[in-house]
C-alpha positions as CSV (number, residue, x, y, z in Angstrom):
1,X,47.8,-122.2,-18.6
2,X,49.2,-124.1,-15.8
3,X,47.2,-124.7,-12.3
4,X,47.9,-122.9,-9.2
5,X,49.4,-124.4,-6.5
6,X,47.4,-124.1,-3.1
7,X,46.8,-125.9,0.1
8,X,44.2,-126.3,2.7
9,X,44.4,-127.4,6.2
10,X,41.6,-129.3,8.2
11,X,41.8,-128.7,11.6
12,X,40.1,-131.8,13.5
13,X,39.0,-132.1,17.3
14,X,36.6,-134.1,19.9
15,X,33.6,-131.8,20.9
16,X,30.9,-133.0,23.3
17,X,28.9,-134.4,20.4
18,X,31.2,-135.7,18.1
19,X,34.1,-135.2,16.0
20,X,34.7,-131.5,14.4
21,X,36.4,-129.5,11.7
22,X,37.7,-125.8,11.7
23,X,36.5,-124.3,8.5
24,X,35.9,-121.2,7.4
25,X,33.3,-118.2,6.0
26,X,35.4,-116.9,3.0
27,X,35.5,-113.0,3.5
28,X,36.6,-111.6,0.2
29,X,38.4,-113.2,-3.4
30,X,37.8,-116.2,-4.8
31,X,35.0,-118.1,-2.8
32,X,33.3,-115.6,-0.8
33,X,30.6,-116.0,1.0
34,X,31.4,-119.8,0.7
35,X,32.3,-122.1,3.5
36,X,35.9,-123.3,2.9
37,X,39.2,-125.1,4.2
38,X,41.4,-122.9,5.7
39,X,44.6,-122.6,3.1
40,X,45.4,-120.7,-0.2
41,X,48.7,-120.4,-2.6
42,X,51.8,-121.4,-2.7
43,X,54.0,-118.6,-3.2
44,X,57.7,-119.2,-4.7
45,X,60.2,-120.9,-3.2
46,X,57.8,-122.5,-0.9
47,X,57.2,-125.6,0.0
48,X,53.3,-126.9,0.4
49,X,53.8,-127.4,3.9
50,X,55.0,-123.8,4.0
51,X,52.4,-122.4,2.4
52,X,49.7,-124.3,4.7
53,X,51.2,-123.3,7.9
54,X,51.7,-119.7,6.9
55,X,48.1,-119.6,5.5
56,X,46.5,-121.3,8.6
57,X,48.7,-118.5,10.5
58,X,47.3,-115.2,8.5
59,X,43.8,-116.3,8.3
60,X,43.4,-118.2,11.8
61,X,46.1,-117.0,13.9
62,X,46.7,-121.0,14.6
63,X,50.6,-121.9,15.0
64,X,51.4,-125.2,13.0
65,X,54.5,-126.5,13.3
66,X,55.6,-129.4,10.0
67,X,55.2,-132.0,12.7
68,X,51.5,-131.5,13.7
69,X,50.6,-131.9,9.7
70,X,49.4,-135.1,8.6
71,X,49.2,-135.7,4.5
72,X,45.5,-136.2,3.1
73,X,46.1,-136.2,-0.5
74,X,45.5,-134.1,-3.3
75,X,42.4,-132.6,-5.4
76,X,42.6,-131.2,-8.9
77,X,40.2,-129.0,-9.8
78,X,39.6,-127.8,-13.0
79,X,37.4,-125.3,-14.8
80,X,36.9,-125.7,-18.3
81,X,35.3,-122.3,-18.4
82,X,37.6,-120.8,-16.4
83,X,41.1,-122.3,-16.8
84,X,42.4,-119.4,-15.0
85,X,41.0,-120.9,-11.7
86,X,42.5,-124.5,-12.1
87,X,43.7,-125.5,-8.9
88,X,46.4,-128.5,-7.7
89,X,45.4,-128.6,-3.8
90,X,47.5,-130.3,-1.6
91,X,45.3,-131.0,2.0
92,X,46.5,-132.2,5.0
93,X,44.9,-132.3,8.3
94,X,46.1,-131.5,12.4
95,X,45.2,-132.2,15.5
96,X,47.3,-130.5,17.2
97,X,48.2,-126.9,17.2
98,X,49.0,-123.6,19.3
99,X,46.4,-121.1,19.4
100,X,43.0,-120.4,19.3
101,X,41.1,-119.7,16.1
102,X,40.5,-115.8,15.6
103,X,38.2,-113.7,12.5
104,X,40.8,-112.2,9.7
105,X,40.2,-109.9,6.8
106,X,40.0,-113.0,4.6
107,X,38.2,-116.0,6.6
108,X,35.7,-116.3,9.8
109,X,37.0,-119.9,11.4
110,X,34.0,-121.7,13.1
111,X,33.9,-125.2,14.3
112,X,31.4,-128.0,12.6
113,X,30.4,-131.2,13.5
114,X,32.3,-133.5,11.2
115,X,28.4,-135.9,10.7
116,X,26.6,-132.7,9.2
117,X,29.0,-130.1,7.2
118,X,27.5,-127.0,6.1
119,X,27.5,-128.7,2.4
120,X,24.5,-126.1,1.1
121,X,26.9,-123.3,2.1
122,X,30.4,-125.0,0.4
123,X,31.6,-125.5,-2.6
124,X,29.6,-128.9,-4.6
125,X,33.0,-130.7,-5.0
126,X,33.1,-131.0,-1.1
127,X,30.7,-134.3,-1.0
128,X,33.2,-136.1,-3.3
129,X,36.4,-135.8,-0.8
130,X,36.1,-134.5,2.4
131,X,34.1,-137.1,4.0
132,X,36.7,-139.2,3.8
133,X,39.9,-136.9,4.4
134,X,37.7,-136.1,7.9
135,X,37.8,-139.9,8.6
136,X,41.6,-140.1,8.4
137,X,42.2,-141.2,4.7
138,X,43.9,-139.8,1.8
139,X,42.3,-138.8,-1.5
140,X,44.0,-137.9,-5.1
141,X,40.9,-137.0,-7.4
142,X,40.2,-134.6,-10.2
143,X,37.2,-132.6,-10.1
144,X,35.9,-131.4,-12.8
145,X,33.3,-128.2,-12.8
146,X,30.6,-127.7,-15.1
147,X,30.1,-124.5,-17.4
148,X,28.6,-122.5,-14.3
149,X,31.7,-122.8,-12.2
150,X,29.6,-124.1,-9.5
151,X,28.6,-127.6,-10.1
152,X,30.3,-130.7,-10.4
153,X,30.5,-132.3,-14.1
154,X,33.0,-135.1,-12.8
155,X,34.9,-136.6,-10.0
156,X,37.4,-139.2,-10.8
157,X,39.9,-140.6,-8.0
158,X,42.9,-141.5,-9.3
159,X,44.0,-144.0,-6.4
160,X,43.7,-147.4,-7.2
């Protein structure tokens, strides 16, 4: 079984105390309840770019335009258990956009300090990339889940 394509988007901004993020409470499908990136599939004949600015658009009601994207890498994740759920994300970031962030049927944005994510509430995997995607650089790492779906077996960057 090959690994979906999907993309996520990390909207970045100066608040009073500090840098922040737009993320996101997961409403329904894979991930709810979590805190997440906003993003989600690749659908065919799209380009990841595309696919982040069209997902930003249906679950934020943010306008991106390909110009307001900056590349952050790249996370595999796989599931042993579940191969069905392997992912090939493709993240970027933006500081720049039209629009303010709005509730959809699939995510609830709200804004977080950059110094103190809501880690308990995330997915594990987020301590071994996001930190440094929020600080401007680029990742390309393979995560690895364990047998409960939920914890991190491995993390292995692949940059040198």
């Amino acid at each position: 079984m090959t690994a979906a394509d999907v993309t996520l988007c990390f909207l970045l901004r100066d608040g009073a105390d500090g840098g922040q993020v737009l993320l996101g409470l997961k409403q329904k499908g894979f991930g709810k309840g979590k805190i997440v990136g906003i993003g989600g599939h690749v659908e065919a004949g799209e380009t990841a770019v595309q696919a982040v600015i069209r997902e930003v658009l249906e679950e934020t009601g943010v306008v991106l335009v390909p110009g307001d994207l900056a590349d952050a890498g790249a996370v595999h994740f796989v599931f042993p258990a579940r191969p069905e759920w392997d992912m090939k994300t493709r993240l970027f970031t933006a500081r720049t956009w039209s629009g303010e962030p709005a509730p959809s049927d699939e995510i609830i944005p709200e804004w977080f300090r950059v110094d103190t994510l809501p880690v308990e509430r995330m997915w594990q995997d987020a301590d071994h990339w996001l930190p440094v995607v929020l600080e401007g650089g680029r990742v390309n790492i393979v995560v690895t889940m364990d047998a409960d779906n939920e914890s991190v077996a491995s993390s292995e960057s692949l940059l040198p």
